[in-house]
Structures are given as C-alpha cells and as structure tokens.
C-alpha positions as a LaTeX table, in Angstrom:
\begin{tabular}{lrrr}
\hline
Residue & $x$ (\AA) & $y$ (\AA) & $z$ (\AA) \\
\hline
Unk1 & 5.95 & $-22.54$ & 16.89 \\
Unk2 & 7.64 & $-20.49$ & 14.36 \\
Unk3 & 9.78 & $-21.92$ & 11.03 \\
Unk4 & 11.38 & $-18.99$ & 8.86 \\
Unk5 & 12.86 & $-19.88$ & 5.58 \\
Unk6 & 15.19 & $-18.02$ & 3.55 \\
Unk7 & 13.87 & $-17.13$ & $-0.06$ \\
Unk8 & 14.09 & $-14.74$ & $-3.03$ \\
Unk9 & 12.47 & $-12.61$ & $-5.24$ \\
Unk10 & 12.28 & $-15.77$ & $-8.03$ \\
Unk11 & 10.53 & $-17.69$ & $-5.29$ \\
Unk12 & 8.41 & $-15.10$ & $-3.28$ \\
Unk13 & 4.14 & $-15.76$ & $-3.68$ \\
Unk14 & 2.46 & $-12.93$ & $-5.60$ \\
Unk15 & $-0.30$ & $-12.04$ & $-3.37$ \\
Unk16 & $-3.21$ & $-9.12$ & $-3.11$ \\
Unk17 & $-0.88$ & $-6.91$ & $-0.92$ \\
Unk18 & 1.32 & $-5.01$ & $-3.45$ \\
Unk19 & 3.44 & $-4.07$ & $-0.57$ \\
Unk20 & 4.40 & $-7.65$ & $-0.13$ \\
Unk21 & 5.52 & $-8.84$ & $-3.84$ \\
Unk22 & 8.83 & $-9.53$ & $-5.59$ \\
Unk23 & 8.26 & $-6.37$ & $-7.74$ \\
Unk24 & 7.65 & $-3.53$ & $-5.19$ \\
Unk25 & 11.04 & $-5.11$ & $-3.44$ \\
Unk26 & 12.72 & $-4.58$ & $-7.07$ \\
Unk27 & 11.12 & $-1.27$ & $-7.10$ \\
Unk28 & 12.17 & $-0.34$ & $-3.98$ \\
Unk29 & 15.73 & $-1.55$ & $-4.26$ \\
Unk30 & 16.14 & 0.62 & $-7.34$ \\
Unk31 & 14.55 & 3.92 & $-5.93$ \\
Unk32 & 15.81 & 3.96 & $-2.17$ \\
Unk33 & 18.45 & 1.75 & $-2.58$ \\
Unk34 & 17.45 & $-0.39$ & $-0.11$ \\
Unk35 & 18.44 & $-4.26$ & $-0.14$ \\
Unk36 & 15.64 & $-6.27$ & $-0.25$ \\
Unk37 & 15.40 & $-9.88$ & 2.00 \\
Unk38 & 12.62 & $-12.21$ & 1.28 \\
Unk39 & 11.18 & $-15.35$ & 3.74 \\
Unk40 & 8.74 & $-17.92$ & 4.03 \\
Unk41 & 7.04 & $-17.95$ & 7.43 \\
Unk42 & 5.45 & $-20.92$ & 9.07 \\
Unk43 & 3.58 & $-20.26$ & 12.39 \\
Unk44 & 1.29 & $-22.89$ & 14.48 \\
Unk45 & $-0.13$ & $-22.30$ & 17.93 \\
Unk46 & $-2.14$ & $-24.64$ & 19.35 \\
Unk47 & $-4.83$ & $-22.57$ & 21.43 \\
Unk48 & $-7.08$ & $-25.40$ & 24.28 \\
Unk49 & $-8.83$ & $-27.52$ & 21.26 \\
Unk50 & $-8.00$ & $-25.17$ & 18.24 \\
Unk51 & $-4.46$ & $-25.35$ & 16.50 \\
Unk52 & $-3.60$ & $-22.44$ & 13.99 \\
Unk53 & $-1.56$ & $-22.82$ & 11.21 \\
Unk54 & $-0.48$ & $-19.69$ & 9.21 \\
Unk55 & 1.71 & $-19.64$ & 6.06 \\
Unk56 & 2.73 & $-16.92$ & 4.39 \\
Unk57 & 5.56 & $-14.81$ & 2.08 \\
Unk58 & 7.47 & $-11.73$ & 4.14 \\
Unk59 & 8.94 & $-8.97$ & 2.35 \\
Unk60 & 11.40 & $-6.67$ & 4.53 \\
Unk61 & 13.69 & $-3.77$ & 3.54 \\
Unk62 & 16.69 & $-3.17$ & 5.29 \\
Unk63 & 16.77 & 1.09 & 6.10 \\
Unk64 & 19.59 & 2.49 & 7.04 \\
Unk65 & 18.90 & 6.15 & 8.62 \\
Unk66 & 21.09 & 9.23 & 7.86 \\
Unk67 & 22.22 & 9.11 & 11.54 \\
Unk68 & 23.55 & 5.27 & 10.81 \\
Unk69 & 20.69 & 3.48 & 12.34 \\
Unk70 & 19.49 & 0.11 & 10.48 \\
Unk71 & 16.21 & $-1.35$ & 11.01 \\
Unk72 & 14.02 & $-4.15$ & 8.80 \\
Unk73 & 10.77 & $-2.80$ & 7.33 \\
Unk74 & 7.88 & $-4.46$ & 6.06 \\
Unk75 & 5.18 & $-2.55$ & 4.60 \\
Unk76 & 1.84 & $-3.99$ & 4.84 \\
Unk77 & 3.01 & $-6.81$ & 7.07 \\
Unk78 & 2.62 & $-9.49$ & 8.01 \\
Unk79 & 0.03 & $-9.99$ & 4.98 \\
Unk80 & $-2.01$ & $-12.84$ & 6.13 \\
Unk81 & $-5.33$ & $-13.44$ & 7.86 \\
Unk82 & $-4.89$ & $-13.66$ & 11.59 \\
Unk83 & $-7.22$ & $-14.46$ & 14.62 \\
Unk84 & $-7.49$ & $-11.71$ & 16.78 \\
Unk85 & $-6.31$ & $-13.69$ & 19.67 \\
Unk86 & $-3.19$ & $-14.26$ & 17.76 \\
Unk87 & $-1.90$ & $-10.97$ & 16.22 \\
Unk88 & $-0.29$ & $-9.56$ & 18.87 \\
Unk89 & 1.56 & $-13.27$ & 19.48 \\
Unk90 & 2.35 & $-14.27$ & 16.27 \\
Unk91 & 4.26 & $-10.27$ & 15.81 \\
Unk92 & 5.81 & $-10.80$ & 18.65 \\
Unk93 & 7.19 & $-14.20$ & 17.41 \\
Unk94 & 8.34 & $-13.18$ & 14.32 \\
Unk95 & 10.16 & $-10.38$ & 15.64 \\
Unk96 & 11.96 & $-12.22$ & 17.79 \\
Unk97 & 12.72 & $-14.82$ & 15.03 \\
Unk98 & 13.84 & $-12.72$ & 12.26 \\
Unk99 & 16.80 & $-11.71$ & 14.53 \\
Unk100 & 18.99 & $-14.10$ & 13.10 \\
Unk101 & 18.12 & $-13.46$ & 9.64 \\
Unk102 & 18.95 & $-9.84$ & 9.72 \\
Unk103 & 22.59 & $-7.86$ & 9.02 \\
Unk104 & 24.22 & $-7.94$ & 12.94 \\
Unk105 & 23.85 & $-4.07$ & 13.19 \\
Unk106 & 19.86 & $-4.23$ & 12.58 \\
Unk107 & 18.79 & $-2.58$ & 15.62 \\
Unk108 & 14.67 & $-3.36$ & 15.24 \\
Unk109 & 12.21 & $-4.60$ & 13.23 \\
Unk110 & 9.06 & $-2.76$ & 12.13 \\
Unk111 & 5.54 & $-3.68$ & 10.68 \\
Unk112 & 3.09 & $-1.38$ & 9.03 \\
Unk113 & 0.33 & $-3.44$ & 9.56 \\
Unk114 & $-2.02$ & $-4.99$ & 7.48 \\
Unk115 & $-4.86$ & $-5.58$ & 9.84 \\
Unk116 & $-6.48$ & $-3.96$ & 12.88 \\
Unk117 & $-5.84$ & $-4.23$ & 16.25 \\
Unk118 & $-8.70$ & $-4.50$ & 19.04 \\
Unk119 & $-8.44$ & $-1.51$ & 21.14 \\
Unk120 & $-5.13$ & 0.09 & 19.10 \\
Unk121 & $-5.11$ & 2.36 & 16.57 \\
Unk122 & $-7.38$ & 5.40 & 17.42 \\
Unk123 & $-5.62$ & 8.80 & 16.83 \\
Unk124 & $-6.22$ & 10.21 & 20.06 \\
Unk125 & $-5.09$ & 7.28 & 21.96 \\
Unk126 & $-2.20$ & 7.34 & 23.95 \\
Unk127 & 0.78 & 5.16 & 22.31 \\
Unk128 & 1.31 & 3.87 & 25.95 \\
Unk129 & $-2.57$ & 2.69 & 26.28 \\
Unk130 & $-1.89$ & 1.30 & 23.03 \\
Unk131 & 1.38 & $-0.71$ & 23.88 \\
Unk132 & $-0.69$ & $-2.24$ & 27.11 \\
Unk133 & $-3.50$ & $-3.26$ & 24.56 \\
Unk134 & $-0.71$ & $-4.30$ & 21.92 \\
Unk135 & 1.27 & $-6.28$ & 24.23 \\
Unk136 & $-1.90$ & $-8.09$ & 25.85 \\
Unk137 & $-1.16$ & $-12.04$ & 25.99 \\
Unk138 & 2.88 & $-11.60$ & 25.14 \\
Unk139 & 5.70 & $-13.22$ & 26.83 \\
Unk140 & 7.90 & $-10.63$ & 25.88 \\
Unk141 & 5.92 & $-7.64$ & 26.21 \\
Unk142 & 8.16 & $-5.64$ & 23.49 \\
Unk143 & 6.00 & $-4.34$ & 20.63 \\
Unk144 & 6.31 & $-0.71$ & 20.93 \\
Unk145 & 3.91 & 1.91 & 18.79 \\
Unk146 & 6.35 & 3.77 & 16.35 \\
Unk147 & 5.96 & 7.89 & 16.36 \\
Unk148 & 4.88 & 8.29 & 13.02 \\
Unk149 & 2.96 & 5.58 & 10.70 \\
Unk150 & 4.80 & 4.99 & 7.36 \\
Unk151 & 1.63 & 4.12 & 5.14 \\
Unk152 & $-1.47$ & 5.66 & 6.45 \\
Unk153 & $-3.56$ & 4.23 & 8.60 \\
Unk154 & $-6.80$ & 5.04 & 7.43 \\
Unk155 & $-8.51$ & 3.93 & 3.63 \\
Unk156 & $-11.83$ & 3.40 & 2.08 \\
Unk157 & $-12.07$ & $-0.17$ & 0.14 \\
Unk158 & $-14.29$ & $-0.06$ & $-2.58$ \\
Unk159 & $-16.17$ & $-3.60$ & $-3.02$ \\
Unk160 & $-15.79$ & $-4.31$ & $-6.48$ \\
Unk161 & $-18.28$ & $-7.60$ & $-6.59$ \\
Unk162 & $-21.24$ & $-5.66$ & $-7.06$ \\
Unk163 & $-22.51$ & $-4.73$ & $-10.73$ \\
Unk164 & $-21.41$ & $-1.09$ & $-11.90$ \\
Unk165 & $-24.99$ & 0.21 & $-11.08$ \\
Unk166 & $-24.95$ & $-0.67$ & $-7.62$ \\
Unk167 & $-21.56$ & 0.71 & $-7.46$ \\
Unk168 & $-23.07$ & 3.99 & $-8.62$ \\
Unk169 & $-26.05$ & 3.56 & $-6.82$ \\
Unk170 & $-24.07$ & 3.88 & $-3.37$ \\
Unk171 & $-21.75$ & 6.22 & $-4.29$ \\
Unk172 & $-22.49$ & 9.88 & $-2.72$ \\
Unk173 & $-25.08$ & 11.82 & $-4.62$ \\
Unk174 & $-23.15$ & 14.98 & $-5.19$ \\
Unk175 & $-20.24$ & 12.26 & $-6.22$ \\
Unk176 & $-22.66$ & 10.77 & $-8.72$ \\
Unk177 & $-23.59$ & 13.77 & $-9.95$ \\
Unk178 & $-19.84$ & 15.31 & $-10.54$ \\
Unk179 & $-19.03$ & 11.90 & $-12.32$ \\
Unk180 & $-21.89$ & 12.44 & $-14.61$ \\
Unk181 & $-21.13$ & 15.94 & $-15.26$ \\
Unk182 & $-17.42$ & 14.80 & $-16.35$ \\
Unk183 & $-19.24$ & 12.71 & $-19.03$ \\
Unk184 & $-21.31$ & 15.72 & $-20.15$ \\
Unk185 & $-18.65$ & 17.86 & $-20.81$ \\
Unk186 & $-16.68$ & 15.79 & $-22.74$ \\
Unk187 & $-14.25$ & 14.79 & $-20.83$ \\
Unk188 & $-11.75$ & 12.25 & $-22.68$ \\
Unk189 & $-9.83$ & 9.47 & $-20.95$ \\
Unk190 & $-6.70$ & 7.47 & $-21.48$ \\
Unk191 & $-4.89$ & 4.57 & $-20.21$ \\
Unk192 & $-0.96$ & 3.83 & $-20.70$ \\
Unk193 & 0.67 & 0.72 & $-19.31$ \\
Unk194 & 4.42 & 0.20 & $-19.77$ \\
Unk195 & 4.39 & $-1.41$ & $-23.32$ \\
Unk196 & 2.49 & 1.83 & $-24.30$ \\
Unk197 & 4.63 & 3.69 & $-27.02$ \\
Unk198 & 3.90 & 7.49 & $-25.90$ \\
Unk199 & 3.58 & 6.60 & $-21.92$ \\
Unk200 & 6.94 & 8.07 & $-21.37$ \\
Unk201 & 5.87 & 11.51 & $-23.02$ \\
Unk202 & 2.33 & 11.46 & $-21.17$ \\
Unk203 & 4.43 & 10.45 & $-17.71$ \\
Unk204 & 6.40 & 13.83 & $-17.86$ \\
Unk205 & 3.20 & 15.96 & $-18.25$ \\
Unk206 & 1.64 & 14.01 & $-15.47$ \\
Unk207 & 4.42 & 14.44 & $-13.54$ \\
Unk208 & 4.60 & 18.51 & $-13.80$ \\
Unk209 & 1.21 & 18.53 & $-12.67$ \\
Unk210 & 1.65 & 15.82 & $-9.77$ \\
Unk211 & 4.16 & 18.44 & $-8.85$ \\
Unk212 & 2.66 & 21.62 & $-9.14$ \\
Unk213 & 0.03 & 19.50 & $-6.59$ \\
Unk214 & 2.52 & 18.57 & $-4.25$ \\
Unk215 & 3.89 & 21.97 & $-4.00$ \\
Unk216 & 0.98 & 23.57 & $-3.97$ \\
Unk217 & $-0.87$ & 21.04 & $-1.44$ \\
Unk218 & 2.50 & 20.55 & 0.37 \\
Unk219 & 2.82 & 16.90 & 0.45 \\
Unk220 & 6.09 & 15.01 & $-0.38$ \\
Unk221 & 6.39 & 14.27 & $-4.08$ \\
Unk222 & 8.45 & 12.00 & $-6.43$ \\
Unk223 & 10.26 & 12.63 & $-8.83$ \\
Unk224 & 10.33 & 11.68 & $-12.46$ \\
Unk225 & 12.88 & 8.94 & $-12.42$ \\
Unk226 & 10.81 & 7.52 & $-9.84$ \\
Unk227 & 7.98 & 6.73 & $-11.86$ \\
Unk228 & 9.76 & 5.80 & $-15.08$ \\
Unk229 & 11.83 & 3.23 & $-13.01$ \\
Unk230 & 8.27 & 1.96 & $-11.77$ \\
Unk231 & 6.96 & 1.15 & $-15.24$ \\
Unk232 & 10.71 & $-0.28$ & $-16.15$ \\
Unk233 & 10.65 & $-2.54$ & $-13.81$ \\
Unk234 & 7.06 & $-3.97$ & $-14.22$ \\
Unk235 & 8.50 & $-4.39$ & $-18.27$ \\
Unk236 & 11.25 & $-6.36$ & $-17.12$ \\
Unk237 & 9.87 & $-8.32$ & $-14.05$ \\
Unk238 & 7.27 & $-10.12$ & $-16.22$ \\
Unk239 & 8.35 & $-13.26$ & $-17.09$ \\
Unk240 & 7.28 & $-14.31$ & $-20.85$ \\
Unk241 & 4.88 & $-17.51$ & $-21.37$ \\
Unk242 & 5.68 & $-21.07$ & $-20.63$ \\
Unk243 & 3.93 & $-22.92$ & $-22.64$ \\
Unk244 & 2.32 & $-22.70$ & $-25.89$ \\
Unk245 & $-1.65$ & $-23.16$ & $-26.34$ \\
Unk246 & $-1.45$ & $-26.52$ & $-27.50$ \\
Unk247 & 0.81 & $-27.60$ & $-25.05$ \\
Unk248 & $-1.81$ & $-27.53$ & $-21.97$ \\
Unk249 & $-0.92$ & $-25.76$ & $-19.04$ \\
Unk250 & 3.14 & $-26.35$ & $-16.84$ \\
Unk251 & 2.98 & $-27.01$ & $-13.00$ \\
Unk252 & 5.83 & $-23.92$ & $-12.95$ \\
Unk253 & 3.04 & $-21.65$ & $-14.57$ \\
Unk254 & 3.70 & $-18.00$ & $-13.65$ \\
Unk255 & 1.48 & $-16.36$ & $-11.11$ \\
Unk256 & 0.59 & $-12.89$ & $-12.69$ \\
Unk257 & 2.70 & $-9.90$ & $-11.45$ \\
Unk258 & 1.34 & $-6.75$ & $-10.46$ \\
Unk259 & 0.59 & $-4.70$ & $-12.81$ \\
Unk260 & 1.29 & $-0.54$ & $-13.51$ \\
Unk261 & $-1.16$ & 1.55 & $-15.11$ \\
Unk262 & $-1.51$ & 5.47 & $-15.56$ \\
Unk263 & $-4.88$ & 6.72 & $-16.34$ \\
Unk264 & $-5.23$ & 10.88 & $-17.60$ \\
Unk265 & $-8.53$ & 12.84 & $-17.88$ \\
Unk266 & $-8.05$ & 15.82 & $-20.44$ \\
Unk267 & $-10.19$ & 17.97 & $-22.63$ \\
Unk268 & $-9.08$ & 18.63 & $-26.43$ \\
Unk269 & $-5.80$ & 17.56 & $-25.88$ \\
Unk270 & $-4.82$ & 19.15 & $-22.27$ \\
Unk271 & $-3.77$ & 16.90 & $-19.97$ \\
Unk272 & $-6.38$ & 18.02 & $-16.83$ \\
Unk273 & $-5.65$ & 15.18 & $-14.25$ \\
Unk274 & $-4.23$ & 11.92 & $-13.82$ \\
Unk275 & $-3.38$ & 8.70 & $-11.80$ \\
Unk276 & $-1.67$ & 5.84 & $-11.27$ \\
Unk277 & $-3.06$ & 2.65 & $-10.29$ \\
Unk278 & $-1.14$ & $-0.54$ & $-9.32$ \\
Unk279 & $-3.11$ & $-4.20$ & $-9.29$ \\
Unk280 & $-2.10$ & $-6.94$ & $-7.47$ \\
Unk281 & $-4.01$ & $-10.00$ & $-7.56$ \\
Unk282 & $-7.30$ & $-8.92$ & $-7.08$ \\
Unk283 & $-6.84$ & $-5.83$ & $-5.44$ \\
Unk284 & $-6.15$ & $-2.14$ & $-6.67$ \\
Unk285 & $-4.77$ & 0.21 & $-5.24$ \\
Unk286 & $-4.74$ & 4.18 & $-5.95$ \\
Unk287 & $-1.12$ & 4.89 & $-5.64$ \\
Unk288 & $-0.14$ & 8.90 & $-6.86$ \\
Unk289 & $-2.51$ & 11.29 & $-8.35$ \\
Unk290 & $-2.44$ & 14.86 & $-9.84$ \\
Unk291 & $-5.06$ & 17.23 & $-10.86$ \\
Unk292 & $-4.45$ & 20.99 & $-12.62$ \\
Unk293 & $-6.79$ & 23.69 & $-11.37$ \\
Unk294 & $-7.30$ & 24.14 & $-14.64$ \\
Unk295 & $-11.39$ & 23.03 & $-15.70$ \\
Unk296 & $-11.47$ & 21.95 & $-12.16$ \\
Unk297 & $-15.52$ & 22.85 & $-12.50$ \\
Unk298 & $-15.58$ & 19.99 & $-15.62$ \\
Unk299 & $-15.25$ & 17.49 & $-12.29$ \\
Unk300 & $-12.36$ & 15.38 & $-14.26$ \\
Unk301 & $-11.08$ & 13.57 & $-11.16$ \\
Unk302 & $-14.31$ & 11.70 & $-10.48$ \\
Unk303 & $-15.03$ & 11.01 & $-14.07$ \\
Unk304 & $-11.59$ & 9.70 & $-13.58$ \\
Unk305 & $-12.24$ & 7.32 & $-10.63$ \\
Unk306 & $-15.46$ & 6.32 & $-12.63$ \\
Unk307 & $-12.97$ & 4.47 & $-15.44$ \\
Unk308 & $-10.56$ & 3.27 & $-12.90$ \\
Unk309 & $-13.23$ & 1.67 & $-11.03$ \\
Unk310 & $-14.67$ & $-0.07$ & $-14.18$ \\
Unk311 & $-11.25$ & $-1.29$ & $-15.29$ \\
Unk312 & $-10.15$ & $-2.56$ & $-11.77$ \\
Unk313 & $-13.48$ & $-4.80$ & $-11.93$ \\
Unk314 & $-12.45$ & $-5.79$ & $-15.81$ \\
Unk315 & $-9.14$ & $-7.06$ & $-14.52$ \\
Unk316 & $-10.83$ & $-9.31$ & $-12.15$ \\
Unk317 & $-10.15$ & $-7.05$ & $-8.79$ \\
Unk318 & $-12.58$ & $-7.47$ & $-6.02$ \\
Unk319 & $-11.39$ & $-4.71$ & $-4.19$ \\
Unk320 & $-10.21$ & $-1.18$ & $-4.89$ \\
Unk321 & $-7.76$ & 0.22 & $-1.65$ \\
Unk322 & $-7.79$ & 4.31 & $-2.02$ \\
Unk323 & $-4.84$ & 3.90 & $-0.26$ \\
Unk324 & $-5.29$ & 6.83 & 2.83 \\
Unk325 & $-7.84$ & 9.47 & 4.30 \\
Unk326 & $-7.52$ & 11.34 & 7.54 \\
Unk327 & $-9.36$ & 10.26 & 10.24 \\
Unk328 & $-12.25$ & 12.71 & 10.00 \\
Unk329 & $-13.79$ & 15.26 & 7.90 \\
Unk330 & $-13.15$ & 18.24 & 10.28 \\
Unk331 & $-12.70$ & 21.30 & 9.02 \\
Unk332 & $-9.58$ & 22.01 & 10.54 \\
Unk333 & $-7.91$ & 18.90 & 8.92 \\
Unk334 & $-5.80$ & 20.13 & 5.79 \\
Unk335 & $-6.57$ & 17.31 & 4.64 \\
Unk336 & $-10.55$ & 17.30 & 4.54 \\
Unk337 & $-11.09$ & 17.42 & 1.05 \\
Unk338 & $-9.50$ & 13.98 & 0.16 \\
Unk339 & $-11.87$ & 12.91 & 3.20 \\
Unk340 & $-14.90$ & 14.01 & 1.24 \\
Unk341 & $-13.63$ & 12.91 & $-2.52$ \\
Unk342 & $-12.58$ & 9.48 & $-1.57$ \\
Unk343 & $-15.30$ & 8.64 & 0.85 \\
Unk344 & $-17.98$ & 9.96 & $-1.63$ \\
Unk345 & $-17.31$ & 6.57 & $-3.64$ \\
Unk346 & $-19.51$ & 4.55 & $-1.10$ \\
Unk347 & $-16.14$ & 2.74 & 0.20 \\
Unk348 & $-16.04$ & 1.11 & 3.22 \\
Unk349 & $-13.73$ & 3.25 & 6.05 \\
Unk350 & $-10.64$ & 0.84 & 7.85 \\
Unk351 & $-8.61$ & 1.91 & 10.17 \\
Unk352 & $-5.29$ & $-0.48$ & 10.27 \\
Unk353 & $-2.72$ & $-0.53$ & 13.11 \\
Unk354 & $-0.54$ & 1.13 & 12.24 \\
Unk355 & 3.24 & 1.27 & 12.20 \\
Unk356 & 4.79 & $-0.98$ & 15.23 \\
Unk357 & 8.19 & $-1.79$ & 16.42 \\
Unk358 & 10.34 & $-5.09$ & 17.80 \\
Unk359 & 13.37 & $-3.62$ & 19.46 \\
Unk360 & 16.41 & $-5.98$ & 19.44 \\
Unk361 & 18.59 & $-3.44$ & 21.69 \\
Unk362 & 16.25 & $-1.57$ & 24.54 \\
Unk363 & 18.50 & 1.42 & 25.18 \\
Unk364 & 19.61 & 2.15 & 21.45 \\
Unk365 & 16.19 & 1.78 & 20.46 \\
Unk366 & 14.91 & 4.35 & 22.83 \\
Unk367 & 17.50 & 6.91 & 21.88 \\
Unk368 & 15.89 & 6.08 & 18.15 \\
Unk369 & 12.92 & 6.46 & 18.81 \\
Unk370 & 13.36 & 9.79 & 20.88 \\
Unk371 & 15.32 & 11.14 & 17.96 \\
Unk372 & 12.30 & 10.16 & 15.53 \\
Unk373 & 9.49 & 11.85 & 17.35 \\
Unk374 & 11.80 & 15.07 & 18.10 \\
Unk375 & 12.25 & 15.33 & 13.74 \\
Unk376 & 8.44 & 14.84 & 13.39 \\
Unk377 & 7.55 & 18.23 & 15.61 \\
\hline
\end{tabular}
C-alpha cells in the first residue's frame, strides 16, 4: 500500500541525503530554474509473516528538456532504507503513484538511486540484463535503466566513527605520506562559511582555478553565480532560534539545515587549492574542488582532505561521501587519478544503481530515450 502526501519546503524532514532537503530544492530552483515539488511517502507491504512499513520525505524537480520534454527527478531517491526484496516494488509503486501529483505533460519519472541493486549496476552489464534483474517481482514490469546516470554511480565513504589515528592509520601509505608532507612544507589552511566577511573575495579566486581545472581536465564546470547563490541561500534558509536558554527547549525546534563550507590550501598568501564541502545531518559530502598546478609537489590537496576530514568528524558527521570515482583504476580511464586520490583515504568503494526511469507514456518515452543516448555518443 502506498499513501503520498502533498508537502513543502517549510515542512520537508532534513535528513543525511543532501540531495533530498528543502535547501538543495531552493538551490536548485534558483540555479536551473526548476520548480521544486515536495511529498511525504507512506509505503507498507505485508510480505508471508513480515509487514514493512517505510516513511519517508521525497524531493523531485520538474525538468523540462530543450526539445520540450518534462520529466520528475529525484536525486538520491528514494532516500530511505529498503529490504532488498522490496526496492524494486516499492519504485515501481511510487512511480506509478506520483502520476497524479505531477504537471499533466510529465512524461516519466526518474530516480538516481540511493542504494544498490542485487545484480544491477555493473558497467559492463547490459541495460536489458539489468531491466530483467530490475523488474524481478513487479506487476508492472516498467522500470527502465536510463542512458546516462545523473550523479555517479560509484563513491568511497569514509567512516568517520573511528579516532583520527585510525583514520590515518588506514589511509594509503603514499596518501599518508603526501598529507604529512603538506604539513612540512607549510602549507596554510582556511575555512569560510557564508557569514564569513571575505568568503565572497576568496570564492572568485577559487572559482578561476576550479575553472582553469575544468578546462584543463575537461569536465563541466559552474559558474560563479552558481556558487555565490549556494552560500546565499544557506544564509537565508536558516531559520533563527526559537527559544531562549532559559526557556527550555519548543516541540517546533528546528532540525539543523545543511550546511556550506569552502575550505583553501595556500602557501604565503597564494591560493593553491580548494573545496567545497556540504553537511547534512551526519554526512559530508565533497561537492566541487580545484587545485592550481602551481606547488602541486607541496601535496596541498591531501593536506586538504586531512582538515576536511577532521572538521566533518567535529561537526558530528559519521560519514564522509567523496561523492564519485570511476569504476576502476585502469590506465586507460581519464579519469584514473581521482581513482587513486580518493581511494587512497581508506574509504569504503559503493557502487549505487544508478539512474532509472518510470515511463508514464511507452511510445513518447522511447523516442526520449532514443534521443538521449544518440546526444551522449
């Protein structure tokens, strides 16, 4: 059984997955233009002697493509802890459902998935094999594997529980060692958050090197307005105080929003490197970086990760997401390097499911879908 309920942003849970809060839908509205809907989602299945109950917040974007297609997206959805027997079910449900909730024209709905999928996901796997394996247990038999995947499949999780010398401790030795050699050489670190009086300044000369990386990596970049409408809106999404100490604590007490941060690695006063990290509840998450080739061999970047992995476990994070890796370290991946870097941390690999589709119109969805795979080649 499935009960949606219509919601907002003042109403929506703040919850680990970034992807799924209030804030990234304001975020999101402002950068893309995208309208935002928000739901609360009550699913029960009662499986021989076990009943399930899930409940849980859902976050969609409506997209409208240049070629005047409109879908619902939810990144990172739906966030909640499934059984695997249920996954595919409970998708299939609540694609169907959300039909009624969504503008007339919306053509499908897609998840980027939170959680794995038992025989789906591998990169060499047919989409077709996967769609068998996807659709296993259905009544509908209508989840279909999108061409591309929107957020990347693939991360390394950091467990933040342990002490910082067992974090160190199983962190790659040539990692350990660059990290230490950041320290040696002097190295200096910053953080900004949005209430910081020079973060605008230190934002634009992050942002020409995050650039100069994208360009020079070729990966899409963002631009400037981008990030300074990022740390605007965490400024005005945070709701002041309640209550006053002597007052005790309100039943309508504000759950803490995610938070913004950018962290830079320099040496006398040049900006060398730099991140952003986002925490939601009590994950972080590794969201846009940049590094200068400049003093590369001063290892700044893993000095870098060294702080951010320290703070993160300050803030009362359990978990640090490093938000995408390819699939492998082979040499001819591009992308090998970030492989190496991130996994050096002693992460944990996951492998998600990817980016999957609930058509509400077969034969418009197929002449989508061909169109999206063609614009990928």
């Amino acid at each position: 059984m499935l009960n949606i309920t219509v919601s907002d942003s003042t109403d929506f849970a703040c919850t680990d997955v970034l992807f799924q809060t209030a804030l990234w839908g304001k975020i999101k509205e402002k950068t893309l233009n995208t309208p935002s809907r928000y739901f609360w989602v009550h699913y029960s299945n009662k499986d021989n002697d076990d009943e399930i109950k899930l409940d849980f917040p859902l976050y969609l974007q409506i997209r409208t493509t240049k070629a005047g297609t409109t879908y619902a997206y939810g990144p990172k959805a739906p966030a909640v802890i499934v059984p695997e027997s249920e996954k595919s079910r409970l998708l299939e449900e609540l694609g169907n459902g959300l039909k009624e909730y969504l503008p007339k024209e919306t053509e499908f709905v897609r998840f980027d998935l939170p959680w794995g999928i038992p025989g789906v996901g591998s990169p060499t796997t047919r989409s077709e094999i996967c769609e068998i394996a996807m659709n296993y247990g259905t009544k509908l038999h209508n989840l279909k594997k999108a061409p591309s995947n929107h957020l990347c499949p693939d991360t390394v999780i950091v467990d933040l529980k342990y002490p910082p010398e067992k974090l160190f401790e199983q962190m790659r030795q040539q990692t350990r060692n660059s990290v230490r050699r950041s320290y040696r050489e002097g190295i200096e670190f910053n953080i900004y958050d949005e209430n910081s009086p020079d973060l605008m300044e230190v934002l634009s000369q992050w942002h020409e090197i995050y650039t100069n990386t994208g360009s020079r990596k070729g990966f899409y970049f963002e631009s400037l307005d981008y990030f300074k409408t990022i740390f605007d809106c965490v400024k005005n999404h945070k709701e002041k105080p309640k209550y006053e100490k002597s007052s005790g604590v309100p039943l309508d007490a504000e759950v803490p929003q995610p938070e913004f941060y950018l962290f830079t690695a320099g040496k006398e006063g040049k900006l060398l490197s730099g991140l952003i990290l986002a925490i939601s509840g009590k994950r972080a998450y590794y969201m846009y970086a940049a590094s200068s080739l400049e003093h590369r061999e001063l290892m700044p970047n893993y000095g870098l990760q060294w702080e951010v992995i320290r703070f993160a476990r300050s803030k009362g994070c359990n978990q640090y997401d490093l938000m995408g890796i390819p699939p492998n370290s082979e040499s001819s991946n591009p992308m090998a390097g970030l492989y190496i870097f991130k996994t050096g941390f002693g992460g944990r690999k996951v492998h998600y499911g990817g980016t999957w589709d609930f058509p509400y119109d077969e034969e418009k969805y197929k002449s989508f879908r061909v169109s999206e795979a063609l614009q990928l080649r």
